[in-house]
C-alpha positions as CSV (number, residue, x, y, z in Angstrom):
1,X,-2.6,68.1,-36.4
2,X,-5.6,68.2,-34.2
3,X,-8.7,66.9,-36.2
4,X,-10.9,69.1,-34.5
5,X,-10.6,73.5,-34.7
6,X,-11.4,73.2,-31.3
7,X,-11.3,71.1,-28.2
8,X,-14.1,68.6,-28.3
9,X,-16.7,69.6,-25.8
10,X,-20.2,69.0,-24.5
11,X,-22.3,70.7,-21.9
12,X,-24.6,66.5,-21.9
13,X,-23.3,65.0,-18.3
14,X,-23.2,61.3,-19.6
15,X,-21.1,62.4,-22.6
16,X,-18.0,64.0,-20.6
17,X,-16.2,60.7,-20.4
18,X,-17.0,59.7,-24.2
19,X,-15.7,63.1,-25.4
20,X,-12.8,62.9,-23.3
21,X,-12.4,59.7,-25.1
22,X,-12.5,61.0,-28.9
23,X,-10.1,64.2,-27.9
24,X,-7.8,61.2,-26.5
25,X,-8.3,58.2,-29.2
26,X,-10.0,59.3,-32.1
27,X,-8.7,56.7,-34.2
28,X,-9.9,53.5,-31.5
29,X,-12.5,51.8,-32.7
30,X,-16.0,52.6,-30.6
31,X,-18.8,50.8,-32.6
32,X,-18.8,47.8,-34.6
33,X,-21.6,45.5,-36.5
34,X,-21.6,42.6,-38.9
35,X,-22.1,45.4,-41.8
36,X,-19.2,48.4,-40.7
37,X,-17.2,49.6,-37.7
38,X,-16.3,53.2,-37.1
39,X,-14.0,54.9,-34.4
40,X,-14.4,57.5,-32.1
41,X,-13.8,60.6,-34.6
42,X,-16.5,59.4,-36.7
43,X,-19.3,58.6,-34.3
44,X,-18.8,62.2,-33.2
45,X,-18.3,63.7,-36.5
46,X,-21.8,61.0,-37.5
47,X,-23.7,62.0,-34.4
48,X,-22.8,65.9,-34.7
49,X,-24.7,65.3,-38.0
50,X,-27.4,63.8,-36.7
51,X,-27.7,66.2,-34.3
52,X,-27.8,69.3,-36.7
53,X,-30.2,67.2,-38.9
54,X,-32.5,67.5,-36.2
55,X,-32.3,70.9,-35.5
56,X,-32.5,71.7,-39.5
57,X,-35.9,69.8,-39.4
58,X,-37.3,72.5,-36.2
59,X,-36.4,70.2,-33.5
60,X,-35.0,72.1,-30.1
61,X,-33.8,71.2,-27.0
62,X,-37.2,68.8,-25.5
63,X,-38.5,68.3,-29.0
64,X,-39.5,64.3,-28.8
65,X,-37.8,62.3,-31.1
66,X,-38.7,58.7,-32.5
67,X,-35.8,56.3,-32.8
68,X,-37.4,53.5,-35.2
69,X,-34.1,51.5,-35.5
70,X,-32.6,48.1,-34.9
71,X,-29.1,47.3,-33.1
72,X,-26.4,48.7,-35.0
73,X,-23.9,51.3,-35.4
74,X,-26.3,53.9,-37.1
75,X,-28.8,53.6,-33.6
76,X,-26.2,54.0,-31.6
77,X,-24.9,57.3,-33.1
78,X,-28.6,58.5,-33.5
79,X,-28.5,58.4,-29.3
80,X,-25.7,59.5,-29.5
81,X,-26.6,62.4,-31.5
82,X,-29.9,62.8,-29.8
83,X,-28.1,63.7,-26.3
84,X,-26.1,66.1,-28.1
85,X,-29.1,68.1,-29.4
86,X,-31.0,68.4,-26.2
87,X,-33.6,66.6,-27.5
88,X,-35.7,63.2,-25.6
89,X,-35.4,60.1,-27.3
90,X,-38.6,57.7,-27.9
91,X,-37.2,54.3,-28.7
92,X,-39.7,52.7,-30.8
93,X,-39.0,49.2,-30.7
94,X,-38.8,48.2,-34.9
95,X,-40.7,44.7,-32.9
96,X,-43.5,46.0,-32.0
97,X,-46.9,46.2,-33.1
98,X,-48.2,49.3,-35.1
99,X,-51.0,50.1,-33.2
100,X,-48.7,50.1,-30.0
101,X,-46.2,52.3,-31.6
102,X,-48.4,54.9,-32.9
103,X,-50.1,55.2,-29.3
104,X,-46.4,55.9,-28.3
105,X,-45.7,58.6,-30.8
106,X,-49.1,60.6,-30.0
107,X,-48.8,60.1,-26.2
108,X,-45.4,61.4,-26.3
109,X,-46.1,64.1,-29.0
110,X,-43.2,62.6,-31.4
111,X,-43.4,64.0,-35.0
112,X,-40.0,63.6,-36.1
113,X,-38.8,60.2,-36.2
114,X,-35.1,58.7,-37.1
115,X,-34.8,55.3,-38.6
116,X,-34.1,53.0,-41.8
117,X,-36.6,52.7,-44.6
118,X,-38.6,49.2,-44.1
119,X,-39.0,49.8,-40.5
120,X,-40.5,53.3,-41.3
121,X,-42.5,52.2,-44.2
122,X,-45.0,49.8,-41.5
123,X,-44.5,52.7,-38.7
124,X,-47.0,54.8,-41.0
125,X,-48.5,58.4,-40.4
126,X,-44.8,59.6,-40.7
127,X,-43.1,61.1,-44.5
128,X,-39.8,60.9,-45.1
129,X,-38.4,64.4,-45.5
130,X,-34.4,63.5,-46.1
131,X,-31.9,60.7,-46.4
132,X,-28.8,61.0,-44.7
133,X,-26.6,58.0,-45.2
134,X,-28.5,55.2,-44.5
135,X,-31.0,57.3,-41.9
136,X,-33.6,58.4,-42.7
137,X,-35.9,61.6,-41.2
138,X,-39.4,61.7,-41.6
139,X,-42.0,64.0,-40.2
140,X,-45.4,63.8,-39.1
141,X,-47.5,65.9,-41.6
142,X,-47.0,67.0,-45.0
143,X,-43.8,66.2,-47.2
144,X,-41.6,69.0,-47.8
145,X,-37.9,69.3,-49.2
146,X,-34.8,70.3,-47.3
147,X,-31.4,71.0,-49.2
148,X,-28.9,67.8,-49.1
149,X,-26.4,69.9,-47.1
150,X,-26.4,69.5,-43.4
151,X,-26.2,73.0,-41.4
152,X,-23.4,73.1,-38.7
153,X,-23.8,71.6,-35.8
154,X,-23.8,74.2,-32.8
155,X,-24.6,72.6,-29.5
156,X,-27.2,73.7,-27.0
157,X,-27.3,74.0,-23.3
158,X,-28.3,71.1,-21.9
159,X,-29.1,71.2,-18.2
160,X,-28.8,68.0,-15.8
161,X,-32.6,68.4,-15.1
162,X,-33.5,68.3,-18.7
163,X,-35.6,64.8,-19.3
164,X,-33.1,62.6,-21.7
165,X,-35.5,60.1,-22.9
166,X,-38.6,58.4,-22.1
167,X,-39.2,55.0,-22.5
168,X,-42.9,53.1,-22.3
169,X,-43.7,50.2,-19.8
170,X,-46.7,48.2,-19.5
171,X,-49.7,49.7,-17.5
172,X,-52.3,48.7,-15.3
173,X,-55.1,50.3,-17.1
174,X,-54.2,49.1,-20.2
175,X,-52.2,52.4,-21.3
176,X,-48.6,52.2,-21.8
177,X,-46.9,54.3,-19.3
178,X,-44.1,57.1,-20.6
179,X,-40.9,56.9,-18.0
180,X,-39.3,59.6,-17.8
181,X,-35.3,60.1,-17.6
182,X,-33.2,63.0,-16.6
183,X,-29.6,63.5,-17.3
184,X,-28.6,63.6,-14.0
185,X,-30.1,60.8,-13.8
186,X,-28.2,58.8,-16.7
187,X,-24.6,60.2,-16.0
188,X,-25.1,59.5,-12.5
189,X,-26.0,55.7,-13.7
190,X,-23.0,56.2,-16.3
191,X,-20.1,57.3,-13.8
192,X,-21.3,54.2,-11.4
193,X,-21.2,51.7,-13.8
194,X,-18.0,52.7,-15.5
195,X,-16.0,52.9,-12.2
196,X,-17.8,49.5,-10.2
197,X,-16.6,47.3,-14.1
198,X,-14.0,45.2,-14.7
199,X,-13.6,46.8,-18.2
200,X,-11.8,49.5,-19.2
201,X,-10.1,51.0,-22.5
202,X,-10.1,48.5,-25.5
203,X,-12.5,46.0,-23.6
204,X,-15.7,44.8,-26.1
205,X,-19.3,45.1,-24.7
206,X,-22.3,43.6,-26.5
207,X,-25.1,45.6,-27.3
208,X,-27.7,43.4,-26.4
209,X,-30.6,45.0,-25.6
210,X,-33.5,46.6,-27.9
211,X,-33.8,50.1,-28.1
212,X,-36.6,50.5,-26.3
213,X,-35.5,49.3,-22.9
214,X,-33.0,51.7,-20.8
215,X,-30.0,49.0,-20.4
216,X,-29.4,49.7,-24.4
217,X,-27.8,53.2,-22.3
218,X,-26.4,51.4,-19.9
219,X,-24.4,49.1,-22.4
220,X,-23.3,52.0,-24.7
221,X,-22.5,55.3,-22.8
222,X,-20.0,53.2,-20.1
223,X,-18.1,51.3,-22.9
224,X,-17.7,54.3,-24.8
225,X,-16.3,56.4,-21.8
226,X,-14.5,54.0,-20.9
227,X,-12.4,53.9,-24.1
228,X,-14.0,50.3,-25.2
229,X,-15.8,49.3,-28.0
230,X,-20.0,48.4,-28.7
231,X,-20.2,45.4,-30.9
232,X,-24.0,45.0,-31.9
233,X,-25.7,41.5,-32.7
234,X,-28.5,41.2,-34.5
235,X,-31.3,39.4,-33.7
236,X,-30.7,35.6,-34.6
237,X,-27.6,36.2,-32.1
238,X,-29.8,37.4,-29.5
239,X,-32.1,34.8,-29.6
240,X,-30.1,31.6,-29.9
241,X,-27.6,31.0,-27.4
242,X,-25.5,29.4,-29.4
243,X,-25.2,32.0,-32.3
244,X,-24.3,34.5,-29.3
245,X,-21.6,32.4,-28.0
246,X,-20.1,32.0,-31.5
247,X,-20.2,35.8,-31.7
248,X,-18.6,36.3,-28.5
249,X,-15.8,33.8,-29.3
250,X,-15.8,35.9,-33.1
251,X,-15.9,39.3,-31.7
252,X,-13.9,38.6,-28.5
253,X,-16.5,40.4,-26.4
254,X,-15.9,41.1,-22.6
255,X,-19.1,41.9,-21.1
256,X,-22.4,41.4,-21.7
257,X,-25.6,42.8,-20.2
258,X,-28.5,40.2,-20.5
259,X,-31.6,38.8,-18.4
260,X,-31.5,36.2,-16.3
261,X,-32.6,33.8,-18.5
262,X,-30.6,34.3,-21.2
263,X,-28.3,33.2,-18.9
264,X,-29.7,30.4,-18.1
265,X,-29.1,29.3,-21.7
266,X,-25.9,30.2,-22.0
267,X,-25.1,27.8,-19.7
268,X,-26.9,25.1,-21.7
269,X,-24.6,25.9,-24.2
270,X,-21.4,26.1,-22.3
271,X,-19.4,22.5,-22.1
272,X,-16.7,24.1,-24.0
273,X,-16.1,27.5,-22.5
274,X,-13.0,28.4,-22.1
275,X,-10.9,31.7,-21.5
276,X,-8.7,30.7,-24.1
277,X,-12.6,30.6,-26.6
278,X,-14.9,33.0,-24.8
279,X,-13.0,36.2,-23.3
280,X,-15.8,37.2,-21.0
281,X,-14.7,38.8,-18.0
282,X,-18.2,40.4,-16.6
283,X,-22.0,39.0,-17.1
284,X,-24.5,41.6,-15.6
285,X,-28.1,40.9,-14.8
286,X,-31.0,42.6,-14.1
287,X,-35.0,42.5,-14.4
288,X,-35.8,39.2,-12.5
289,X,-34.8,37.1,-9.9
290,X,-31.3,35.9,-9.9
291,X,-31.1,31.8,-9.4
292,X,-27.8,29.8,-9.1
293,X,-28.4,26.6,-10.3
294,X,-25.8,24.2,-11.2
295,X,-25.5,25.0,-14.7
296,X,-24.3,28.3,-14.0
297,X,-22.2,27.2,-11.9
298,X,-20.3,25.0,-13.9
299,X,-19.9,27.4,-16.6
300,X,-18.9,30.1,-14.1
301,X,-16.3,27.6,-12.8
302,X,-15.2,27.4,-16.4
303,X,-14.7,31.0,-16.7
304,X,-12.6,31.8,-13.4
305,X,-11.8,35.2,-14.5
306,X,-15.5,36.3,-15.1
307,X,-17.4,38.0,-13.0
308,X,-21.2,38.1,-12.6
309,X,-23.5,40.8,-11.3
310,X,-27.0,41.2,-9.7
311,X,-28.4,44.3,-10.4
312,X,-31.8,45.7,-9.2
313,X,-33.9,48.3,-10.3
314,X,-37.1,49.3,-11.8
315,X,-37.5,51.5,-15.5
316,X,-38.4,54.4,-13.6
317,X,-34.7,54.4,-11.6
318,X,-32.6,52.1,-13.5
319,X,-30.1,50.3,-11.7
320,X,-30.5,51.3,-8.0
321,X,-28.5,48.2,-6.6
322,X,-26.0,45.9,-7.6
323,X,-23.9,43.0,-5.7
324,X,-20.7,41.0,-7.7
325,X,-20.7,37.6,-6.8
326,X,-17.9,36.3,-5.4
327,X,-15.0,34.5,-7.7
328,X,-15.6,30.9,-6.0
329,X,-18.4,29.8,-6.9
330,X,-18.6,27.1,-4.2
331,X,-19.8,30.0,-1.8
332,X,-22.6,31.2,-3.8
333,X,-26.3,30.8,-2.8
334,X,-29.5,29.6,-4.7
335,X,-30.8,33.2,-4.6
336,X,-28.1,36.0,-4.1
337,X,-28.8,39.3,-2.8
338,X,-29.5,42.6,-5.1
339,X,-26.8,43.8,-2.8
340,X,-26.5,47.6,-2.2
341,X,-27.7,50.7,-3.8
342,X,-25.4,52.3,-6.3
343,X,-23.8,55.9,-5.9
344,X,-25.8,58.4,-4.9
345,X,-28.7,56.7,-4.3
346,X,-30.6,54.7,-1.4
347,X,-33.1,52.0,-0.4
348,X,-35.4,52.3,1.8
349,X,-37.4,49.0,3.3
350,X,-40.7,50.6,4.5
351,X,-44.0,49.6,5.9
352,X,-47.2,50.3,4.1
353,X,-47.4,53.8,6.0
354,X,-44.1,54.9,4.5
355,X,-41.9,54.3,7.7
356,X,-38.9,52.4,7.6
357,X,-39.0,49.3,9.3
358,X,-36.1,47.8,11.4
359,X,-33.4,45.1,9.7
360,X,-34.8,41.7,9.0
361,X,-38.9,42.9,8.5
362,X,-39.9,42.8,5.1
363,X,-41.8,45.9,3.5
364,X,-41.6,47.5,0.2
365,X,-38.5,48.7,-1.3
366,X,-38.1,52.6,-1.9
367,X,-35.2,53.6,-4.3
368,X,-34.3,57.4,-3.3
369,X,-32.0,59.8,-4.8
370,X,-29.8,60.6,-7.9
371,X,-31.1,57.1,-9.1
372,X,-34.9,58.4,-9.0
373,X,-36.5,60.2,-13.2
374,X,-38.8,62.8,-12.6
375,X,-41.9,60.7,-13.0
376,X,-44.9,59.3,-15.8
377,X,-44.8,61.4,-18.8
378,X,-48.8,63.3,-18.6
379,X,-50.0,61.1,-15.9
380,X,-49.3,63.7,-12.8
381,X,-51.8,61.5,-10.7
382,X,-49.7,58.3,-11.6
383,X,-46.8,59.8,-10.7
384,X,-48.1,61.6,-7.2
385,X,-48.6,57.8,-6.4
386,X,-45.4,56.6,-6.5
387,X,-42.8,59.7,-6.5
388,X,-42.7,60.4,-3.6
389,X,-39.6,61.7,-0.7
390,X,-37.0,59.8,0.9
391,X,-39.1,59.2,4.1
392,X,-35.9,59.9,6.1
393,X,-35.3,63.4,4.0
394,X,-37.9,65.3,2.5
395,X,-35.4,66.9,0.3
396,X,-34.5,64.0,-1.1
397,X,-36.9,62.0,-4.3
398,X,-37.7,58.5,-3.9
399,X,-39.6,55.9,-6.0
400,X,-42.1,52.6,-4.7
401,X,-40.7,50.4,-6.4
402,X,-43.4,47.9,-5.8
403,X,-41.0,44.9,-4.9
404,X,-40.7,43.2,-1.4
405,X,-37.7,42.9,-0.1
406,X,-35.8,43.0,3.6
407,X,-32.6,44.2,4.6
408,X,-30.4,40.3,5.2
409,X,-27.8,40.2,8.4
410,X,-25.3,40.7,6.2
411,X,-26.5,44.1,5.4
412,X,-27.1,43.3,2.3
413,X,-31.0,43.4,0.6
414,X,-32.9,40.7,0.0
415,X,-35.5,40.9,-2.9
416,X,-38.8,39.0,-2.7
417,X,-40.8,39.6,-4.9
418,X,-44.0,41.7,-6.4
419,X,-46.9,42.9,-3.9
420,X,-48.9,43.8,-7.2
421,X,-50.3,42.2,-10.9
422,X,-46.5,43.7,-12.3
423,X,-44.7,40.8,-12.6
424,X,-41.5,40.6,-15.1
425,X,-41.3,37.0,-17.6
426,X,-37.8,36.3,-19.0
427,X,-36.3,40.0,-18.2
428,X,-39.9,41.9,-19.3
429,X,-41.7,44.1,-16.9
430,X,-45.3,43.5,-17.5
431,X,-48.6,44.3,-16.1
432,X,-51.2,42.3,-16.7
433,X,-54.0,44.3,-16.5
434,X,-52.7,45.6,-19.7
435,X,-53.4,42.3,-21.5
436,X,-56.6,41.5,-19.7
437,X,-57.8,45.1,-20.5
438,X,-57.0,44.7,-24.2
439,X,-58.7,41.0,-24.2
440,X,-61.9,42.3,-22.4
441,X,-61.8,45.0,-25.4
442,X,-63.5,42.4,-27.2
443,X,-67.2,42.3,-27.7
444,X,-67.3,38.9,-26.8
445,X,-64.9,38.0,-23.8
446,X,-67.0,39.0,-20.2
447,X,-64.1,38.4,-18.2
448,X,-60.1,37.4,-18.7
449,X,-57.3,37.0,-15.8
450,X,-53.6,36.6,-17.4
451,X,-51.5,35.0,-14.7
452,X,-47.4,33.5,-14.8
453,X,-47.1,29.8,-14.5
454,X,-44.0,28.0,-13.7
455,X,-41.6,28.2,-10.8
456,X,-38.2,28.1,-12.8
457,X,-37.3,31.8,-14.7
458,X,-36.9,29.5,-18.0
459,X,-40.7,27.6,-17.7
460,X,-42.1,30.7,-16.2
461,X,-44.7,32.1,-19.3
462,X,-48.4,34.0,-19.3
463,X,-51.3,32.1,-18.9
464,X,-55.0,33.5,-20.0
465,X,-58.0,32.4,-18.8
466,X,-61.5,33.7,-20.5
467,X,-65.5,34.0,-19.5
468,X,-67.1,34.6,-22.9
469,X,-70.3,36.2,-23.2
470,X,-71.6,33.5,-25.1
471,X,-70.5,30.0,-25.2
472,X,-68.3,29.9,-28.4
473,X,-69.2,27.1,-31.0
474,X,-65.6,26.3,-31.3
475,X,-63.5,27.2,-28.1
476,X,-60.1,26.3,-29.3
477,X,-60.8,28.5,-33.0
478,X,-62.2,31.5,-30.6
479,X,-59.3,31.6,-28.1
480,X,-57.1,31.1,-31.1
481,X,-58.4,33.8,-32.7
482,X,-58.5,36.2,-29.4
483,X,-54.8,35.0,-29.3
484,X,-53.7,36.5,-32.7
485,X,-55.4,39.8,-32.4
486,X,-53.5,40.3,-29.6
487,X,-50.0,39.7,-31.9
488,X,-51.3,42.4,-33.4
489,X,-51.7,45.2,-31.0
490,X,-49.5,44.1,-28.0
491,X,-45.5,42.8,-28.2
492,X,-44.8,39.3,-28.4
493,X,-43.7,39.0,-24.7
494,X,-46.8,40.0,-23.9
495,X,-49.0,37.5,-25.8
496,X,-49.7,34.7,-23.5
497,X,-48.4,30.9,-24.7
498,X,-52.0,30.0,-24.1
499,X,-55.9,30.7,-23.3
500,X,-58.7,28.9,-21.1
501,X,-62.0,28.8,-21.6
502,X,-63.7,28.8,-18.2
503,X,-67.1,29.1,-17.0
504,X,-66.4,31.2,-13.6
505,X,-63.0,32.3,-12.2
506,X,-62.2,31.1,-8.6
507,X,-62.5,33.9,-6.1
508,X,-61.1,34.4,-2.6
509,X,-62.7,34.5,0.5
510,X,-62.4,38.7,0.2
511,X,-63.6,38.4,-3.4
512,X,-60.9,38.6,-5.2
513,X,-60.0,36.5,-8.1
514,X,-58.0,33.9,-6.8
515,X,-54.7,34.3,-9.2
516,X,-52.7,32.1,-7.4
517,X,-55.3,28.9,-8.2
518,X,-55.0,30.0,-11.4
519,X,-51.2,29.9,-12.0
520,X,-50.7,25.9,-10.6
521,X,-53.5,24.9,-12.2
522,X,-53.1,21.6,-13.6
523,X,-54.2,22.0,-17.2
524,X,-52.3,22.1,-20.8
525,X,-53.1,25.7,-22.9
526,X,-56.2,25.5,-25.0
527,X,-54.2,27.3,-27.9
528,X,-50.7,28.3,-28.6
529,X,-50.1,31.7,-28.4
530,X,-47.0,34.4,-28.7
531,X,-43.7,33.8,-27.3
532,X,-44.0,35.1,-23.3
């Protein structure tokens, strides 16, 4: 008997594939964490729910939602559910600071929020209106009660153009930017990566990454329409490399999407790898600079059936291009290409005018088409800046991405780096004149530059050098203390390892300040500070 009255449809573009999956396998297993596992039947039947739970407390199609929740199988149902209501999900990373989060929620006008109880209870200016299993709903404003019963779940319209879910990124001015994302935009991302994997139906794919960065969809709605199952870590596992490769020998996972330098552990770790211990047949990477070394080549070498992937994008696009390594190892290069641009979507290498510039010259890479969101959520200005049109098409959207890079005479693009302060530390996108704008917040700092030190991904951390007003009695106790406010209102990969008292910062001939003499020099950190 069919478990379902009726066929199991949905009008969301990135959930075709997973709802082919559930009207095909509803008894596989799709989701699975240390605490439960469910199958596909259940994380419709469970996201359906959360999806009429919505719509029971007012929300509508465009209604911003909070997700306040850690890795697990209830977060990814919640996105689950949250595509199926027509609703935009706000990750709200359960790590960050309060003050951060609550500038998120009234920026993006969320007054409905999904998550567990003790991450709720520091969120604050939100009441809990009902308990649904172990989620819990709670609303900005006054409590109220709702009956216990959940309402059928009748699904909307949702439209390709509709925005999916916006997730915040560091800012130049100090003020978290909203990214926005369209459906279109995701199941174009979702039908890519599911047909350029090496996984398919029953394959295992950790979900690595917080909520609050976009590659948490990129990990989940592939495996799932693919007919393969998420197995969440928490995050000990994440953190230690060798707790994650005791949980990928456990859980026999396949693929993993992590940064660069996660990989770069990993291969600290890896004397015993095997096929036989550690199944992994793909490793993707994305957010900084790709570097062979010989570590990672030796555990590559151990692992001759896995494949690993450089992938290029920004938050605003999300993956635009990708290039697999080849299987022999012996032909790889210290820094391999980013490759080229997914499906539907392009690169443009362009001169500060805009114009493309021939094969070989460098100039700034421009990500056009099905890749590109529809821009900064209330920051039209912001986004005029750097949405622009695929200088080759006007019909077509593009994106500055802000990176340097070339076409190389294989064809392939080269990526070289930043050509602003936006620089990305262990996989985070960061702009530092966030942090130097909420240091010079301080009544008592005149002046702060925040630069990256260290050459290799793994050494490379944030640096903070201070002019104070007045000459502090105690410099190491005032940087200190400069240091752990910062904890408190920025996340901990934004809280430099260490501050400077200086006198003067160096300038350039044109007057600039002279960041590069900053970040080699020779000097230990006055103070320890947050994790970079």
């Amino acid at each position: 008997m069919n478990p379902y009255p009726d066929p199991v449809t949905t009008t969301v573009p990135a959930l075709r594939a997973v709802a082919e999956r559930v009207r095909r396998s509803p008894d596989a297993e799709a989701v699975r964490s240390a605490r439960e596992a469910v199958d596909y039947r259940t994380l419709w039947e469970r996201s359906a729910r959360v999806a009429a739970r919505l719509a029971q407390l007012g929300a509508t199609p465009g209604t911003a939602v909070g997700v306040h929740l850690e890795r697990s199988v209830d977060l990814v149902v919640t996105l689950v559910g949250l595509l199926r209501s027509g609703c935009v999900a706000v990750p709200l990373d359960v790590g960050y600071p309060a003050e951060r989060l609550r500038f998120m929620c009234a920026d993006a006008g969320v007054r409905l929020v999904v998550g567990h109880h003790d991450p709720l209870d520091r969120l604050g200016g939100f009441t809990t209106v009902v308990t649904d299993r172990a989620l819990v709903y709670a609303t900005a404003g006054p409590a109220r009660s709702l009956p216990d019963s959940v309402p059928a779940f009748e699904a909307p319209e949702v439209a390709g153009e509709d925005v999916a879910y916006v997730v915040y990124t560091s800012g130049s001015t100090g003020r978290p930017k909203g990214v926005r994302y369209a459906h279109h935009n995701l199941a174009n991302l979702v039908a890519w990566q599911a047909g350029a994997g090496v996984c398919g139906v029953g394959d295992r794919t950790l979900q690595f990454a917080p909520a609050s960065f976009d590659v948490t969809y990129q990990e989940i709605l592939p495996t799932l329409g693919e007919g393969g199952t998420v197995v969440c870590c928490d995050e000990d596992e994440r953190l230690d490399p060798q707790l994650l490769w005791d949980l990928i020998e456990r859980e026999r996972v396949n693929r993993l999407f992590v940064p660069f330098v996660m990989i770069q552990s990993l291969a600290l770790f890896a004397d015993d790898t095997t096929p036989a211990t550690h199944p992994l047949r793909e490793i993707l990477t994305s957010g900084e600079q790709m570097q062979c070394t010989a570590a990672i080549r030796a555990m590559f070498t151990r692992l001759p059936d896995c494949r690993l992937v450089n992938q290029w994008g920004t938050t605003e696009t999300h993956v635009a291009t990708w290039y697999q390594l080849p299987a022999d190892v012996s032909g790889w290069v210290d820094l391999p290409s980013i490759g080229t641009p997914i499906t539907g979507t392009g690169v443009r290498v362009c001169d500060p005018d805009g114009r493309p510039v021939p094969d070989g010259e460098v100039g700034e890479l421009w990500i056009t088409g099905a890749a590109v969101g529809p821009g900064y959520l209330g920051l039209p200005e912001r986004t005029a800046r750097s949405y622009r049109t695929d200088p080759l098409d006007p019909d077509v959207p593009a994106y500055l991405s802000g990176d340097l890079g070339r076409v190389g005479p294989d064809g392939r693009l080269e990526f070289l780096g930043r050509r602003d302060t936006q620089v990305k530390v262990r996989g985070f996108r960061i702009e530092l004149g966030e942090i130097e704008s909420v240091l010079c917040s301080d009544p008592s700092v005149a002046q702060a530059v925040v630069v990256v030190s260290g050459s290799a991904a793994e050494e490379r951390h944030l640096r903070a050098f201070l002019v104070p007003k007045a000459a502090p009695a105690d410099a190491p106790a005032w940087t200190a203390g400069l240091l752990a406010g910062l904890r408190e209102r920025l996340p901990a990969y934004m809280v430099p390892v260490g501050a400077e008292v200086v006198a003067s910062l160096p300038r350039t001939p044109s007057g600039k300040v002279d960041r590069l003499s900053l970040a080699t020099r020779d000097t230990a950190p006055a103070t320890s500070g947050g994790a970079a």
